[in-house]
ZAMARGU-4260 file (C-alpha; in steps of 0.2 Angstrom, whole numbers, plus 5000, padded with zeros to 4 digits):
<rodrens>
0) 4758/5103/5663 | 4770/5115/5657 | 4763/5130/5648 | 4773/5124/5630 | 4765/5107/5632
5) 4751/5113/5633 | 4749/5125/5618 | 4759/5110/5609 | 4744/5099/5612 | 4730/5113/5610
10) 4739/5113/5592 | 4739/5095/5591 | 4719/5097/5594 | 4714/5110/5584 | 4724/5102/5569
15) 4715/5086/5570 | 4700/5092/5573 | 4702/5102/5557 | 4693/5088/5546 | 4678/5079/5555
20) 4682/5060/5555 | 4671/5058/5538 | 4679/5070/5528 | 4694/5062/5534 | 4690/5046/5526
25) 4679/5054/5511 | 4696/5063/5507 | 4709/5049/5513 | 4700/5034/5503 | 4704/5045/5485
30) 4722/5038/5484 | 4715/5021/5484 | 4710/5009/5469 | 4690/5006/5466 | 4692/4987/5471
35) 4702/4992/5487 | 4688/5006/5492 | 4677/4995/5489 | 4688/4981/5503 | 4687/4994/5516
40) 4672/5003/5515 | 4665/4985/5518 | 4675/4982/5529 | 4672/4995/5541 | 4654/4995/5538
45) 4656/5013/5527 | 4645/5008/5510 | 4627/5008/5522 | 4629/4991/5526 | 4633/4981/5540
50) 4651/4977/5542 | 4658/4963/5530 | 4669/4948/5535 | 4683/4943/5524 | 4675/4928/5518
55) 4661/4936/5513 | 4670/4952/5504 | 4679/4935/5496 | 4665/4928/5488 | 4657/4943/5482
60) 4673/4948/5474 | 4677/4930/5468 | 4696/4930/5478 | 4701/4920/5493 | 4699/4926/5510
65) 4720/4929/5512 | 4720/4940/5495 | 4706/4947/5503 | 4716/4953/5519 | 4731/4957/5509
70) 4721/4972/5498 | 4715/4978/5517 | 4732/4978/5522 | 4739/4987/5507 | 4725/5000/5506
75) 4728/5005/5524 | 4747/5007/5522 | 4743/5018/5508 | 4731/5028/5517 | 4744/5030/5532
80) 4757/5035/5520 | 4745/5047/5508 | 4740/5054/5526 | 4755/5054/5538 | 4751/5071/5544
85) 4733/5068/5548 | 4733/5050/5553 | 4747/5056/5566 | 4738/5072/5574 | 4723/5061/5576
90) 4732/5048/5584 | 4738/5064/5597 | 4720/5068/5599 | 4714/5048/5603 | 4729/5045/5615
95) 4722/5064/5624 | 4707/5058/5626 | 4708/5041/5630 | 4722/5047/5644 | 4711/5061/5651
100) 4698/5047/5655 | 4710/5035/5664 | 4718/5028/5649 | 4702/5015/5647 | 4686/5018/5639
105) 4672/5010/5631 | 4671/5009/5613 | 4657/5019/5611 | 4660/5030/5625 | 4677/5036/5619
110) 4666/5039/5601 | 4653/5048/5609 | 4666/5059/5618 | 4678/5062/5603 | 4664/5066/5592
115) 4657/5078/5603 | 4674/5086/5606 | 4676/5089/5588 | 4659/5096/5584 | 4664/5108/5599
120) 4680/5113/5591 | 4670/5115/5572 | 4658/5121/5576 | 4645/5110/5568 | 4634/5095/5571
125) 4637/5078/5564 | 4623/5072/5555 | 4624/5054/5556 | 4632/5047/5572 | 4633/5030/5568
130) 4641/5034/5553 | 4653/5044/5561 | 4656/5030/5574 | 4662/5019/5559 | 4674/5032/5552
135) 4682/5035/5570 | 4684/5014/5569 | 4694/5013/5554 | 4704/5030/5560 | 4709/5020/5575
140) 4715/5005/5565 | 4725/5015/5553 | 4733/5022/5571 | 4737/5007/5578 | 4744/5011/5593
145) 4727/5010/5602 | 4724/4994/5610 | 4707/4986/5612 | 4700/4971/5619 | 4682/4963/5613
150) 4668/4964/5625 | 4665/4947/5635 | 4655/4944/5650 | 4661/4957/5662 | 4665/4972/5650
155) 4661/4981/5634 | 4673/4984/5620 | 4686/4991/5625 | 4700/5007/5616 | 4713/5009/5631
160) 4733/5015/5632 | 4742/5003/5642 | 4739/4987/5654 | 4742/5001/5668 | 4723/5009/5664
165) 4716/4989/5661 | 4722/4985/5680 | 4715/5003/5686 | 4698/5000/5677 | 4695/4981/5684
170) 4702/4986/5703 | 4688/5003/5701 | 4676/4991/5694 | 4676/4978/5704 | 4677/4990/5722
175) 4661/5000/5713 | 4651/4983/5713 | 4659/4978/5730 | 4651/4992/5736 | 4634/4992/5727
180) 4634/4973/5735 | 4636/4980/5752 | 4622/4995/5753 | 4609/4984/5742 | 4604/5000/5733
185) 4606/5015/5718 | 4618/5029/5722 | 4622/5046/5712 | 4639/5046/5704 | 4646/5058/5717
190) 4640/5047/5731 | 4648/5032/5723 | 4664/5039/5717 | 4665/5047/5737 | 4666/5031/5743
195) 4680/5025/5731 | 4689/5039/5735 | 4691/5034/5753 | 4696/5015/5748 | 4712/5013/5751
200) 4718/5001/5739 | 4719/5016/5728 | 4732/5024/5739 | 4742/5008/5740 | 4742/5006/5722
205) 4746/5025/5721 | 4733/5027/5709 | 4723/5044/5705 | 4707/5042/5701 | 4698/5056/5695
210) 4680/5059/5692 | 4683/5058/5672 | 4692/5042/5673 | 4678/5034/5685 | 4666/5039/5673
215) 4676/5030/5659 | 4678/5013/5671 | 4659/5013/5674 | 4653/5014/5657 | 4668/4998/5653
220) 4657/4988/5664 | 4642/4976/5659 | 4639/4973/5677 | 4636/4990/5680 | 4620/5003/5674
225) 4614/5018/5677 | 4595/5023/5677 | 4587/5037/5666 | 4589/5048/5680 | 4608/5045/5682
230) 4607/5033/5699 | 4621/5019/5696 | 4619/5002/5702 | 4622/4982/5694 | 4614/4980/5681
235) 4602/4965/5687 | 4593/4977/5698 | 4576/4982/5687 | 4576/4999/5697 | 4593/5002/5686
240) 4591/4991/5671 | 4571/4989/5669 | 4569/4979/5655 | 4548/4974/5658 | 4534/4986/5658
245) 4531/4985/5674 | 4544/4991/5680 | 4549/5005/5668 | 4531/5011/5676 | 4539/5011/5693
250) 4552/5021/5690 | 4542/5034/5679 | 4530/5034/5694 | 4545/5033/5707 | 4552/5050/5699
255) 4538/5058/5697 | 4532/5060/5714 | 4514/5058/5708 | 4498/5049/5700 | 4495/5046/5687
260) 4486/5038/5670 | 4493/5025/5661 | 4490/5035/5643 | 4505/5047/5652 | 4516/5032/5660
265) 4513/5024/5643 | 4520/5039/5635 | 4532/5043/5649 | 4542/5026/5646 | 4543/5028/5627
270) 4550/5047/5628 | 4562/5039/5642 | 4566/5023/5635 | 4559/5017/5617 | 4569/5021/5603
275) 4569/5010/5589 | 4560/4995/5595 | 4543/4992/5599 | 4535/5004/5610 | 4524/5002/5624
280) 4506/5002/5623 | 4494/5012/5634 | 4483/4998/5637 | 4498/4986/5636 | 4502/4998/5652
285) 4485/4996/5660 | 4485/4976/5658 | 4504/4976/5667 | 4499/4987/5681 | 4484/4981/5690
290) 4491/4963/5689 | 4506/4972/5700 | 4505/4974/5719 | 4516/4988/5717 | 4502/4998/5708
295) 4486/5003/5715 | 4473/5010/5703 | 4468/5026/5711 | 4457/5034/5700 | 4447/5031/5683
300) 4463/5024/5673 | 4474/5035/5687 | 4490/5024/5694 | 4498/5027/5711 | 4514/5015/5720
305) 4508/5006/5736 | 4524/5011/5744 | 4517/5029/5744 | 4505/5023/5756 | 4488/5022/5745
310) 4477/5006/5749 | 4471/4993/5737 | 4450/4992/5733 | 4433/5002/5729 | 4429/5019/5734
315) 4415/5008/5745 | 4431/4998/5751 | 4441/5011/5756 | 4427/5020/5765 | 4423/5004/5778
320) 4442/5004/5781 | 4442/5021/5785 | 4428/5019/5798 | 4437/5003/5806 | 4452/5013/5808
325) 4446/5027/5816 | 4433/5018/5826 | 4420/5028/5828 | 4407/5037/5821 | 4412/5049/5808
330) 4406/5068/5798 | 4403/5064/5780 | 4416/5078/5777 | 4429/5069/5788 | 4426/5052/5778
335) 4426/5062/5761 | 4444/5070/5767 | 4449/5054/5771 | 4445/5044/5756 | 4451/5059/5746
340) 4469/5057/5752 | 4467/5037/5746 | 4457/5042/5728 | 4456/5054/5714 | 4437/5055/5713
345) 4423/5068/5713 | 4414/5069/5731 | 4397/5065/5722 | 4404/5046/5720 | 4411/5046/5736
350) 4395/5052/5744 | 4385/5040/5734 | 4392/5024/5741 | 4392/5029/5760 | 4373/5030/5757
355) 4374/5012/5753 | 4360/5006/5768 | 4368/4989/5769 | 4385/4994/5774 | 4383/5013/5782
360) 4373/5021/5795 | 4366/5038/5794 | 4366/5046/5812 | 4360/5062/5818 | 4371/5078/5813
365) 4377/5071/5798 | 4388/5055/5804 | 4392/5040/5799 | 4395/5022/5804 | 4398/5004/5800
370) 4382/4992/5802 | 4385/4982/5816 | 4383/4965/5804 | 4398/4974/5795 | 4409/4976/5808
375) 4410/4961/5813
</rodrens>
C-alpha cells in the first residue's frame, strides 16, 4: 500500500472511530420524529427488547405492516442524509475490516472485532456488548453496501464484500473439514492453516490466504468448532463441541494433566463453559462420572481418565492385581508403591486391606502373597 493510502485510511479510522457505534445512533436518531424512533429502535432491537417484526410494530402502533416499512424506510434515509459524513467513514472502516479478514466474516465475529478495534482506538470499554452489537446492525443497514446472507445449515450469518470472498470462504471451508475428515482428530490453528497453505487449489485459484482471513472462514462455519483451549475440529466431535457432562469432564481432566475431585471438575466446567444457563452441579458431576468408563474414581471423591493408565476397583482390588502381575511374592513397601501410583490414599488404608487373612499371606521378612484359593 502506498504511504498516502495509507495515512488516507488511518484517517478514515480514526474519524470513525471518533463516536463509538452508540453514541452514534443516540446522536443520529435526534433528527427523527418520536413515532419514527420508536419504528427503529424496535426494529433493531435498541428500546431493551428483542427485535420487533413489522407486523407486530403494526399492531402495537395500529398501521399496516407496509406503512410500517415505509416510516423504516423514511427514517433511515434521513438518518443517511443528517449523517453523510459519518455514515460514510463508518462504511470505510466496515469495508477495512471485513477486507483484512478475507472479505467474509461472521456476523458476530466482524462485531466482536470492530468493537474491539474501536475501544482500542478510544480508549475506553463498552459497557454493554450486546447492545453495541445492535447499534453496529443498524449502522450496517444504513451503509448498505455490505452484503449478508442468513445462517442455514452450513454457515452462520454472514457480513462479506463481494461473491469473490463467499467462493474463497466455502473452497477454505470445505478443504478445512476435508482435512479434519482425513486425520480423525483436533489440530491447533497453526497446524491446520499449515496444511491449507500447502493445498494447491489455492495456488490454482490464485488465492492468498492469510492467517486473518482463515480465521474469519472458520468462524463462518457451523460445521466447524474450536475447544476452550483453541483445538479446531467438526463440531460433532464432543472433544470439540462437548455438549454433556461427561464429557466437558474429559476435557477439564484432558487438560489438566491430573486428578482430581468432582467439586473442582464441577467448578472447572462452569468457569470454562456455563454462562447463562444452568450450571453444573457437583454431585450432578459425581453421578455422570462413575457411570463412565472413561473415569476411574481414584480416591475419596478424586477422578482420574482410564487412558492415563489408572485401573478400575477397591484399594483391596487393585492390591490382588498387583500381586498377579508381578507374580511373586511381594515387600509391603513395594505393594504400597505400587498401589500408590493407581490411588490417592493414606498407606494406613492400603496397609489395612493387605492384612485381610482371606485373600493375602503374611510371609517372613515382611512379604506378601495371594492365597493359593485366590489365585486360582
Amino acid at each position: 500500500m502506498e504511504p498516502q493510502q495509507s495515512q488516507e485510511l488511518n484517517d478514515q479510522k480514526k474519524a470513525a472511530s471518533s463516536l463509538l457505534p452508540g453514541e452514534f445512533i443516540q446522536k443520529a436518531v435526534l433528527v427523527l420524529s418520536d413515532r419514527s424512533k420508536e419504528v427503529i429502535l424496535k426494529r433493531f432491537s435498541l428500546s431493551g427488547e428483542k427485535e420487533y417484526t413489522l407486523d407486530k410494530i403494526g399492531q402495537q402502533l395500529k398501521i399496516t405492516r407496509e406503512r410500517v416499512r415505509q416510516i423504516e424506510k423514511g427514517a433511515m434515509a434521513k438518518i443517511i442524509n443528517a449523517n453523510a459524513k459519518e455514515v460514510s467513514e463508518f462504511n470505510s472502516l466496515f469495508q477495512n475490516i471485513i477486507g483484512k479478514n478475507g472479505g467474509a466474516m461472521e456476523r458476530n465475529f466482524f462485531m466482536d472485532r470492530t468493537i474491539a478495534f474501536m475501544e482500542k482506538e478510544r480508549g475506553v470499554k463498552v459497557k454493554d456488548i450486546e447492545e453495541e452489537k445492535h447499534n453496529l446492525i443498524l449502522i450496517v443497514a444504513l451503509i448498505g453496501e455490505i452484503k449478508h446472507d442468513l445462517a442455514d445449515k452450513k454457515h452462520k450469518g454472514i457480513f462479506y464484500l463481494n461473491e469473490e470472498s463467499l467462493e474463497s470462504a466455502s473452497l477454505a471451508i470445505s478443504e478445512a473439514i476435508k482435512i479434519f475428515t482425513e486425520k480423525k482428530k483436533a489440530m491447533s490453528f497453526s497446524d491446520i492453516f499449515d496444511c491449507l497453505k500447502r493445498a494447491r487449489i489455492f495456488k490454482e485459484k490464485n488465492i492468498n490466504l492469510t492467517e486473518d482471513s482463515f480465521l474469519s472462514y472458520l468462524a463462518l462455519s457451523a460445521e466447524i468448532g474450536s475447544n476452550a483451549r483453541g483445538q479446531w475440529g467438526l463440531r460433532t466431535w464432543p472433544f470439540i463441541f462437548p455438549r454433556s457432562v461427561r464429557d466437558k469432564a474429559y476435557l477439564v481432566l484432558f487438560y489438566k494433566k491430573e486428578p482430581l475431585h468432582f467439586k473442582i471438575i464441577a467448578q472447572l466446567i462452569n468457569e470454562t463453559w456455563t454462562k447463562k444457563k444452568k450450571p453444573a452441579l457437583a454431585e450432578t458431576a459425581h453421578n455422570e462420572l462413575i457411570k463412565d468408563k472413561r473415569f476411574v474414581l481414584v480416591g475419596r471423591g478424586i477422578y482420574a481418565l482410564a487412558e492415563w493408565g489408572y485401573e478400575k476397583g477397591t484399594v483391596l482390588e487393585i492390591i490382588k492385581n498387583v500381586l498377579t502381575r508381578k507374580g511373586r511374592p511381594m515387600k509391603k513397601e513395594e505393594v504400597i508403591k505400587e498401589v500408590s501410583a493407581q490411588r490417592i490414599v493414606k498407606q494406613g488404608t492400603i496397609i489395612l486391606n493387605l492384612k485381610n487373612k482371606d485373600i493375602f499371606t503374611a510371609m517372613a521378612e515382611g512379604f506378601y502373597k495371594l492365597q493359593v484359593t485366590s489365585e486360582k
